[in-house]
C-alpha positions in Angstrom: 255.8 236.2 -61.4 258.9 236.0 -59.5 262.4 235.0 -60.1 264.7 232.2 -58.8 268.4 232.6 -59.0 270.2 229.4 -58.2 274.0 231.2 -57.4 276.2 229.0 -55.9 276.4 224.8 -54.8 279.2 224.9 -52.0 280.3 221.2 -50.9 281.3 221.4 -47.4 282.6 217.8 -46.7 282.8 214.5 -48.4 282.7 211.4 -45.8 283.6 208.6 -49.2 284.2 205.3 -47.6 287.7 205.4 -49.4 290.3 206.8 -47.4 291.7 209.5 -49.1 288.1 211.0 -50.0 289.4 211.6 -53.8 286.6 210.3 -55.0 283.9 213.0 -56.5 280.2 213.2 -56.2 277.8 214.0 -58.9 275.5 216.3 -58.2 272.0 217.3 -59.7 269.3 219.8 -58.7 266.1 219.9 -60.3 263.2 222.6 -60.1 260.0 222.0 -60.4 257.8 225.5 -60.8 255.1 224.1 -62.9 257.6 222.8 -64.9 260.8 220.5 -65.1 263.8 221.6 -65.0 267.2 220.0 -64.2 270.8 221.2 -63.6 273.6 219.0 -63.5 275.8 216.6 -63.4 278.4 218.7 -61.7 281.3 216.9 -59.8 282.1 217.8 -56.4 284.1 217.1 -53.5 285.3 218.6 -50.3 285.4 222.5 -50.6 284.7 222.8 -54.0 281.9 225.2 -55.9 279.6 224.9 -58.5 278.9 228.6 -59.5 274.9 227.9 -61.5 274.4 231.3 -62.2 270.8 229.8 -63.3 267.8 232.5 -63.7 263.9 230.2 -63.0 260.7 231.9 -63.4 257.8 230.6 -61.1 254.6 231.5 -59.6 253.8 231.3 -55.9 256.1 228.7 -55.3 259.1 226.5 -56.4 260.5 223.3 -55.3 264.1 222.9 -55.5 265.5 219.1 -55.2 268.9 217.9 -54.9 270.4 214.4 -55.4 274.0 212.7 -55.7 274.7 209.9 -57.9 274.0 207.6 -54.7 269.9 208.9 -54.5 270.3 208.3 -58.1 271.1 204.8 -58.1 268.8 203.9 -55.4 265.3 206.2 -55.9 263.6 204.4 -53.7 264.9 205.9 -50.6 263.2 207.0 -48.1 265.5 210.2 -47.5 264.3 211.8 -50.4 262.1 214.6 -49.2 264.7 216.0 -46.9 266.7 216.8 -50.2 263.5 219.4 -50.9 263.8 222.9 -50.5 260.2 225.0 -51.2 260.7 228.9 -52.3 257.6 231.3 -52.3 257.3 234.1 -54.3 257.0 236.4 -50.4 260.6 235.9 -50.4 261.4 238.2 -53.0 264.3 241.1 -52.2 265.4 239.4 -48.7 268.8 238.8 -50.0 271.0 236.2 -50.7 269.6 232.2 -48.7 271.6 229.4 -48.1 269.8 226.1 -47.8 271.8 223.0 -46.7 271.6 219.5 -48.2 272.9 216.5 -46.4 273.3 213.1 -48.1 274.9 210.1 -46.5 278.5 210.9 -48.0 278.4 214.9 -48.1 276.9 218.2 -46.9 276.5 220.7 -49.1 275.1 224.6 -49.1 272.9 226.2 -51.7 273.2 229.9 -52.5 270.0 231.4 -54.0 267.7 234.7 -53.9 264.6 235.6 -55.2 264.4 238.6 -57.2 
């Protein structure tokens, strides 16, 4: 049995379609290692950090998921599965990873390790 530490959600850039990009995301992740398990909402918006200091426990493999209040409203897009991020357990000690999301009004970056 490994461990997943979520550390860090880091929004690089908001592209609102107001003008003065004020406006803040919601943000969720969601793990699924056998089991459900959600994080969230956390507003965000460009340069800001959401420190998750979250410890999972998972076998073999995790999938981590990420969606903004706009997925969330429509869950029938197609986009979905490039919002997926899969961890295995072989990745244990290599050190902090950053995985990035992109959603049509923001990028963010995902801090995590496997310990």
């Amino acid at each position: 049995m490994r461990t997943l530490r979520l550390l860090n959600l880091h929004c690089n850039k908001t592209h609102d379609n107001n003008d003065d990009n004020t406006k803040p995301d919601e943000t969720f992740l969601t793990i699924d290692n056998g089991r459900f398990r959600g994080f969230g909402p956390e507003s965000m918006m460009n340069g800001s950090d959401w420190n998750i200091n979250a410890e999972i426990q998972f076998n073999e493999r995790a999938i981590i998921s990420f969606y903004d209040e706009d997925l969330i409203c429509n869950l029938s897009s197609t986009t979905t599965h490039a919002r997926n991020h899969i961890v295995e357990e072989n990745e244990v000690n290599d050190g902090s990873k950053k995985v990035g999301f992109a959603t049509n009004n923001a990028n963010y970056v995902l801090t995590y390790e496997i310990i």
